[in-house]
N, C-alpha and C positions, 0 to 999 in steps of 0.2 A: 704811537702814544695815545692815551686814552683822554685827557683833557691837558690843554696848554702845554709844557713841556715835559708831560708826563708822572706818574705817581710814584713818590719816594718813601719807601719803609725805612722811618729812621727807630733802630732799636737801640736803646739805652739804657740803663738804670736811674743815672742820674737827670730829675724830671727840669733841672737847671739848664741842662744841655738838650733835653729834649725841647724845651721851649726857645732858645735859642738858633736852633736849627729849624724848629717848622716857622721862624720869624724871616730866618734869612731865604729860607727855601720859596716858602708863599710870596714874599714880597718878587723872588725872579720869576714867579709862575709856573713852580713845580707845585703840584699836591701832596703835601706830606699827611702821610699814618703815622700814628704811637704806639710804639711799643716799650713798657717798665721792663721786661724782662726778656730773658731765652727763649723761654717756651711760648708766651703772648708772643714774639716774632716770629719761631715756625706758624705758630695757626693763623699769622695777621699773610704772611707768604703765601702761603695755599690757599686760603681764603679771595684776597684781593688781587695776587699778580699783579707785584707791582712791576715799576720798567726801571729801578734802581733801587739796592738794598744800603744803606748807612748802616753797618754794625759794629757797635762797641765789641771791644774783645773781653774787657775785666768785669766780667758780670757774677753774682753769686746763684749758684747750684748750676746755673749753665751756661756757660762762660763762650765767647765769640766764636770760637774756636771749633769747640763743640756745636753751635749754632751752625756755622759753616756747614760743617761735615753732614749733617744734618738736612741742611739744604742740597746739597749737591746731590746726593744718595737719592731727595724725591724729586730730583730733575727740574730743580729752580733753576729757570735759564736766564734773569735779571743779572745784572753785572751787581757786583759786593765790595763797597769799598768797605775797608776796615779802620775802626776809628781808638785808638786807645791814651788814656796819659801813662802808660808804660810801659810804651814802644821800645825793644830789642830790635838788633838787625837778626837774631835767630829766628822771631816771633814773625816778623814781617814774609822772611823768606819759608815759611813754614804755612803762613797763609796765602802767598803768591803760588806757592807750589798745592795750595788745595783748589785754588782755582780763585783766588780773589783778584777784584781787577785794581785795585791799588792801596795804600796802605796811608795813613795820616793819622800823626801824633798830635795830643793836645799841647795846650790850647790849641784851637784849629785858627788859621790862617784862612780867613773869609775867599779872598781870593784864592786860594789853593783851593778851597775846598770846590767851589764855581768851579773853576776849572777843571778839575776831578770831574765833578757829576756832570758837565759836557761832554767830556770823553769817551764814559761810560755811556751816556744817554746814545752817543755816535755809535760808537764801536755795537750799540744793540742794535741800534738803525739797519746798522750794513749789512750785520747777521744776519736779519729780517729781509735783509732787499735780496741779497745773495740767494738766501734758502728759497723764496721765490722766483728766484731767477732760473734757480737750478730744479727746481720742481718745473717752473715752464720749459725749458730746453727736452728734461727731462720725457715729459708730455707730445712736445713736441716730435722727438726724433724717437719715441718709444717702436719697438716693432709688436705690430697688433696682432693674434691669433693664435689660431689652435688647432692646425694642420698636423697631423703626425711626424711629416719631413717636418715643418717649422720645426717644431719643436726638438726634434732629431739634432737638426744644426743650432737652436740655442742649445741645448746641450753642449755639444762641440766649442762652442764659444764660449762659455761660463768654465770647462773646463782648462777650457787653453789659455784667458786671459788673466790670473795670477802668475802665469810662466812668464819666461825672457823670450820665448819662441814668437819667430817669424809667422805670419798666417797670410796666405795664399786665398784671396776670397775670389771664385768664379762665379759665371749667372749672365743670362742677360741682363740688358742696357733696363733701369728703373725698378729692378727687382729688390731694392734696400742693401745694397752691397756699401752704403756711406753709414750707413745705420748698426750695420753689421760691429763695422771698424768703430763707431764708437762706443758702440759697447762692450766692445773687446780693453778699451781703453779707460771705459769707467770702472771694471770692475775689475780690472789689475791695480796694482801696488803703486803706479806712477804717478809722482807727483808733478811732473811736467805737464808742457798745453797736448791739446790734441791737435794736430797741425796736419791741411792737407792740401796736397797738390791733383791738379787736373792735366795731368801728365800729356794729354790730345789736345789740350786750351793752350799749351807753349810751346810755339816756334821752338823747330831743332836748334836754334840757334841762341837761343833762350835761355832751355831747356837745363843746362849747367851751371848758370849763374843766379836762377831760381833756383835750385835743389843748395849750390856750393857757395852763392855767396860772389861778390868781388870787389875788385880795390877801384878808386878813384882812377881811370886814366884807364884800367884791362883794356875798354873797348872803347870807340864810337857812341858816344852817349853816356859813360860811365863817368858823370859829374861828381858823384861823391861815391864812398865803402856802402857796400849792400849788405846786410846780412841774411845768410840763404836760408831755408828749410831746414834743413838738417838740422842749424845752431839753434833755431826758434823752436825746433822741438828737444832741446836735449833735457833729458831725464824724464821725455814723457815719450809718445809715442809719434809716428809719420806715417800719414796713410798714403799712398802713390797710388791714384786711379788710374786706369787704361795705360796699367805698367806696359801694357803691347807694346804702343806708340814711342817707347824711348829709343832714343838712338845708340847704335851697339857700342859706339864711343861713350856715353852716357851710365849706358847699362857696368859695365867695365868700371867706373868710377863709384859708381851705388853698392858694387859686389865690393869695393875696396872697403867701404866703409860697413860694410858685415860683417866683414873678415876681421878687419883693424881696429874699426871705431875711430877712424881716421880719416880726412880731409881735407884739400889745398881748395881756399877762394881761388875763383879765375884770378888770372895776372899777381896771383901774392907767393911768394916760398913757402911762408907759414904753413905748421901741419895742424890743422887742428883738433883735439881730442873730444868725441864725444859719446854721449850714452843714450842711444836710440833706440827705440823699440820697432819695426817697420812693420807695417800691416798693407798687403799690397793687394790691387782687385782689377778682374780683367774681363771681359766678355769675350777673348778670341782664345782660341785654340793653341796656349803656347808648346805645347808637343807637336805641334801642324807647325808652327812660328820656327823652333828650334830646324827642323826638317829641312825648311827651305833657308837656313841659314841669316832667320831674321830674328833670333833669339838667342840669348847668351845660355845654354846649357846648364853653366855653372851656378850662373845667378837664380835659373830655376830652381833648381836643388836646395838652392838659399831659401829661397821663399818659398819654398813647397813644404814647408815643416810640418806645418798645419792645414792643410787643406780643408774650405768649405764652400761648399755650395750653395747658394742662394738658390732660393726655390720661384720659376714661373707664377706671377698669379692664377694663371690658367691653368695650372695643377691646383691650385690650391683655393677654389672657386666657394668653399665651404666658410672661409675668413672673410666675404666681402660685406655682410652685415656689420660684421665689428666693424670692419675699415672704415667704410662707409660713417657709420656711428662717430667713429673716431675724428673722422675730418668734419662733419658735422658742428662737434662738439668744439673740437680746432677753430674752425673759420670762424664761429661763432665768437669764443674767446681771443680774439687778435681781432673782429673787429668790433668788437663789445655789442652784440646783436643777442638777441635770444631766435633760438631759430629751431622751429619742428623738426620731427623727424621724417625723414622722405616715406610716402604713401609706399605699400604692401610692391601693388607693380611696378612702382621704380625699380625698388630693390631687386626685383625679381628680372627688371629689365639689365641691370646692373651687373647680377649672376651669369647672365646669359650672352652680355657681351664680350664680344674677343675683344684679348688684352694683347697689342702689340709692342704697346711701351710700360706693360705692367701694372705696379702699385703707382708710377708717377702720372701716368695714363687715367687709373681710375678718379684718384686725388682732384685732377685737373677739369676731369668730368662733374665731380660731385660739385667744385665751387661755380663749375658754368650753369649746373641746375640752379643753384642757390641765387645765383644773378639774376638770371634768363626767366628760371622756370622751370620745371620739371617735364612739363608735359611738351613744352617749346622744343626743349632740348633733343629729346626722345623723337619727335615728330622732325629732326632735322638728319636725325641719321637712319640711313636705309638698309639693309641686310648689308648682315659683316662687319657691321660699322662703316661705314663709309659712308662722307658725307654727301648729300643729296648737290650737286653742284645743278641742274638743270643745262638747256642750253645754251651755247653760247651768244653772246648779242655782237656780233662783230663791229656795229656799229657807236660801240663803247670806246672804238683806240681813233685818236685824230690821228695818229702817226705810226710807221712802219717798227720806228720805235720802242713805240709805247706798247705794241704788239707783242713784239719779241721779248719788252723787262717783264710785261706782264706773265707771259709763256713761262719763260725760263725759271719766275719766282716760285709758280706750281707747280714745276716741275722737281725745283729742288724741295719745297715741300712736299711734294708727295714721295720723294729719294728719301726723304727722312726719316719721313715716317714707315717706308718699307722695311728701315733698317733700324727702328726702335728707336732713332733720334742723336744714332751714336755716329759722329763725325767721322772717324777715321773709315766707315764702316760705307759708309756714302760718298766720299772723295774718292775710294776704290773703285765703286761699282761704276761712278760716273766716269772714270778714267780723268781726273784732274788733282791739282796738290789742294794738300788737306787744309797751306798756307789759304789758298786762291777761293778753298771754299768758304772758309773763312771770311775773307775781304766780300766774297756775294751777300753771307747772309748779315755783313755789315750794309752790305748796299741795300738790300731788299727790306731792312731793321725786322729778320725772321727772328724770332725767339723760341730755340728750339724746346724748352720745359712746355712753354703754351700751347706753341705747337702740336705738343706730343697728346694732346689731352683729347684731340679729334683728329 
């Protein structure tokens, strides 16, 4: 709103009701315009952009109605109440369906009419908050560049997501395969959320009543009805990362509901019906998975509809200016800083390092220069990337201890990072469950995104 609770075009003919309305309007602390006719209310619209329109409909040579039509056509996005003493319910529903946001007959009713123009004034507000909202997410989750693959596989994606089809996204660990799925999701027809699960972040034991949902009493702990994924995404889409990790019990129940569109909560008979869209993404080799009888076959075939690949940043080392640019401009807007551009040899240092945890790797880099320092940062990491740790002080542990948590915590961070950050991927190599490794990097408080960044 542009002063107090914003600027009100009231068009009227009659200068009786014109004056009346800027008495009651001004005195609530809306700013009212005049307009005597039709055409003085389109040029007062374009002109001033107001944040609520007041239009008479019985006007002579250009009448409400016509004024409407008018407006919509040059993309007046103000909300339009419509104000007549010769209100019809045909008239009303004629200007409801051109896009008016409410209809009121004379004499006006002071309080109706208040309340009206609150509604309106709201109903703009949220518009406004919303379309910012959705331009930042927008911003935020955009995939940046102009690699030939990149663009190869947005292709692939822009094509596939007006379908019903399943897509299959593969890549390593941080390469935007979350980014992928939701833009598969924005630019299909689905009016549902976009909803996703961390399929390697839930216990097998979990892992069912996340996805299905369940009743009061299913389980140990099941105090009240859950509602799963599945139901919180219908009629839009469900992304399932590191589909590897599902258990073949699990996988079996997910194929059910491809097949069906059909689903039982844990511990309920209920079957329930719904309309999903699934978009799945994996970094392991599920034709190596199926082989060793640790993948459902069928469920591939499910989700292999669409197959895409996310591309290494180390292929695509020609995008890291943009990136770079891109997070930049990010960090800066989320923490309302104005912030330079990083010097010629950052970026050049930037180009040249290996990416083992990818775009989430470089992202993580860019914000620790911005902290730290550019040159700080650069001067802590030694060929290959790897950080400079120097010697050790063994005189740093009072206890046999404190030796061993210290050990074991670099160790699992450096396990982590050999494996791009991806859990299931590191609980193998280390030979422990993927539960156990879990519960460490609760004890250690490791944050594997942070982490991944050095």
């Amino acid at each position: 709103m542009k002063k107090g609770k914003g600027r009100v075009l009231i068009v009227d003919d009659e200068e009786a009701i014109r004056r009346s309305l800027d008495k009651i309007l001004r005195y609530e602390g809306y700013e009212p315009i005049l307009a005597a006719n039709g055409s003085q209310g389109v040029n007062l619209a374009l002109q001033e952009e107001p944040d609520l329109i007041l239009l008479d409909i019985k006007m002579p040579r250009m009448d409400g109605i016509e004024v409407l039509e008018t407006l919509i056509k040059q993309g007046t996005t103000a909300p339009v109440i419509m104000i007549s003493g010769h209100g019809t319910v045909q008239t009303a529903v004629e200007a409801t369906r051109l896009g008016a946001f409410d209809f009121l007959e004379k004499p006006l009713n002071r309080e109706r009419l208040l309340i009206s123009c609150r509604n309106a004034a709201r109903r703009k507000e949220l518009e406004t908050t919303n379309k910012e909202l959705r331009e930042q997410v927008t911003n935020r989750y955009q995939i940046v560049g102009e690699d030939p693959r990149l663009i190869k596989c947005l292709n692939v994606i822009d094509r596939a997501a007006p379908t019903k089809a399943t897509v299959l996204i593969t890549g390593e660990s941080g390469t935007g395969k979350e980014l992928i799925a939701a833009r598969i999701h924005e630019r299909s027809d689905r009016k549902g959320r976009f909803v996703q699960v961390n399929c390697a972040a839930i216990p097998d034991d979990l892992i069912e009543s996340e996805l299905f949902g369940h009743v009061k009493g299913a389980f140990t702990g099941a105090t009240d009805n859950q509602m799963g994924k599945f139901q919180q995404a219908d009629g839009g889409t469900l992304f399932l990362d590191e589909i590897a990790d599902m258990s073949l019990n699990t996988q079996a129940k997910v194929l059910r509901v491809l097949q069906e569109g059909e689903f039982q909560s844990v511990g309920s008979p209920k079957v329930h019906q719904v309309d999903v869209r699934v978009v799945a993404a994996t970094n392991k080799d599920l034709e190596e998975l199926i082989t060793k009888g640790n993948f459902r076959e069928d469920l591939f075939f499910r989700l292999n509809v669409i197959p895409v690949g996310s591309v290494p940043l180390n292929e695509r080392r020609g995008d890291i200016p943009a990136l770079v640019a891109h997070f930049l401009e990010l960090f800066g807007n989320e923490n309302n800083m104005k912030i330079e551009p990083f010097a010629g040899k950052t970026v050049d240092f930037l180009k040249r390092h290996n990416y083992r945890g990818n775009i989430r790797e470089l992202k993580n880099l860019v914000e620790r220069m911005i902290i730290l320092g550019e040159e700080e940062v650069i001067a802590g990491l030694g060929e290959g990337g790897k950080v400079r740790t120097g010697e050790m002080d063994f005189t740093d542990f009072s206890t046999l201890k404190k030796f061993k948590e210290t050990m074991e915590k670099r160790f699992l961070e450096a396990k982590l990072k050999q494996h791009g950050g991806n859990i299931s991927k590191t609980a193998e190599a280390i030979d422990t469950p993927r539960s156990n490794l879990y519960k460490k990097l609760e004890q250690y408080v490791i944050n594997v995104e942070e982490l991944m960044g050095g």
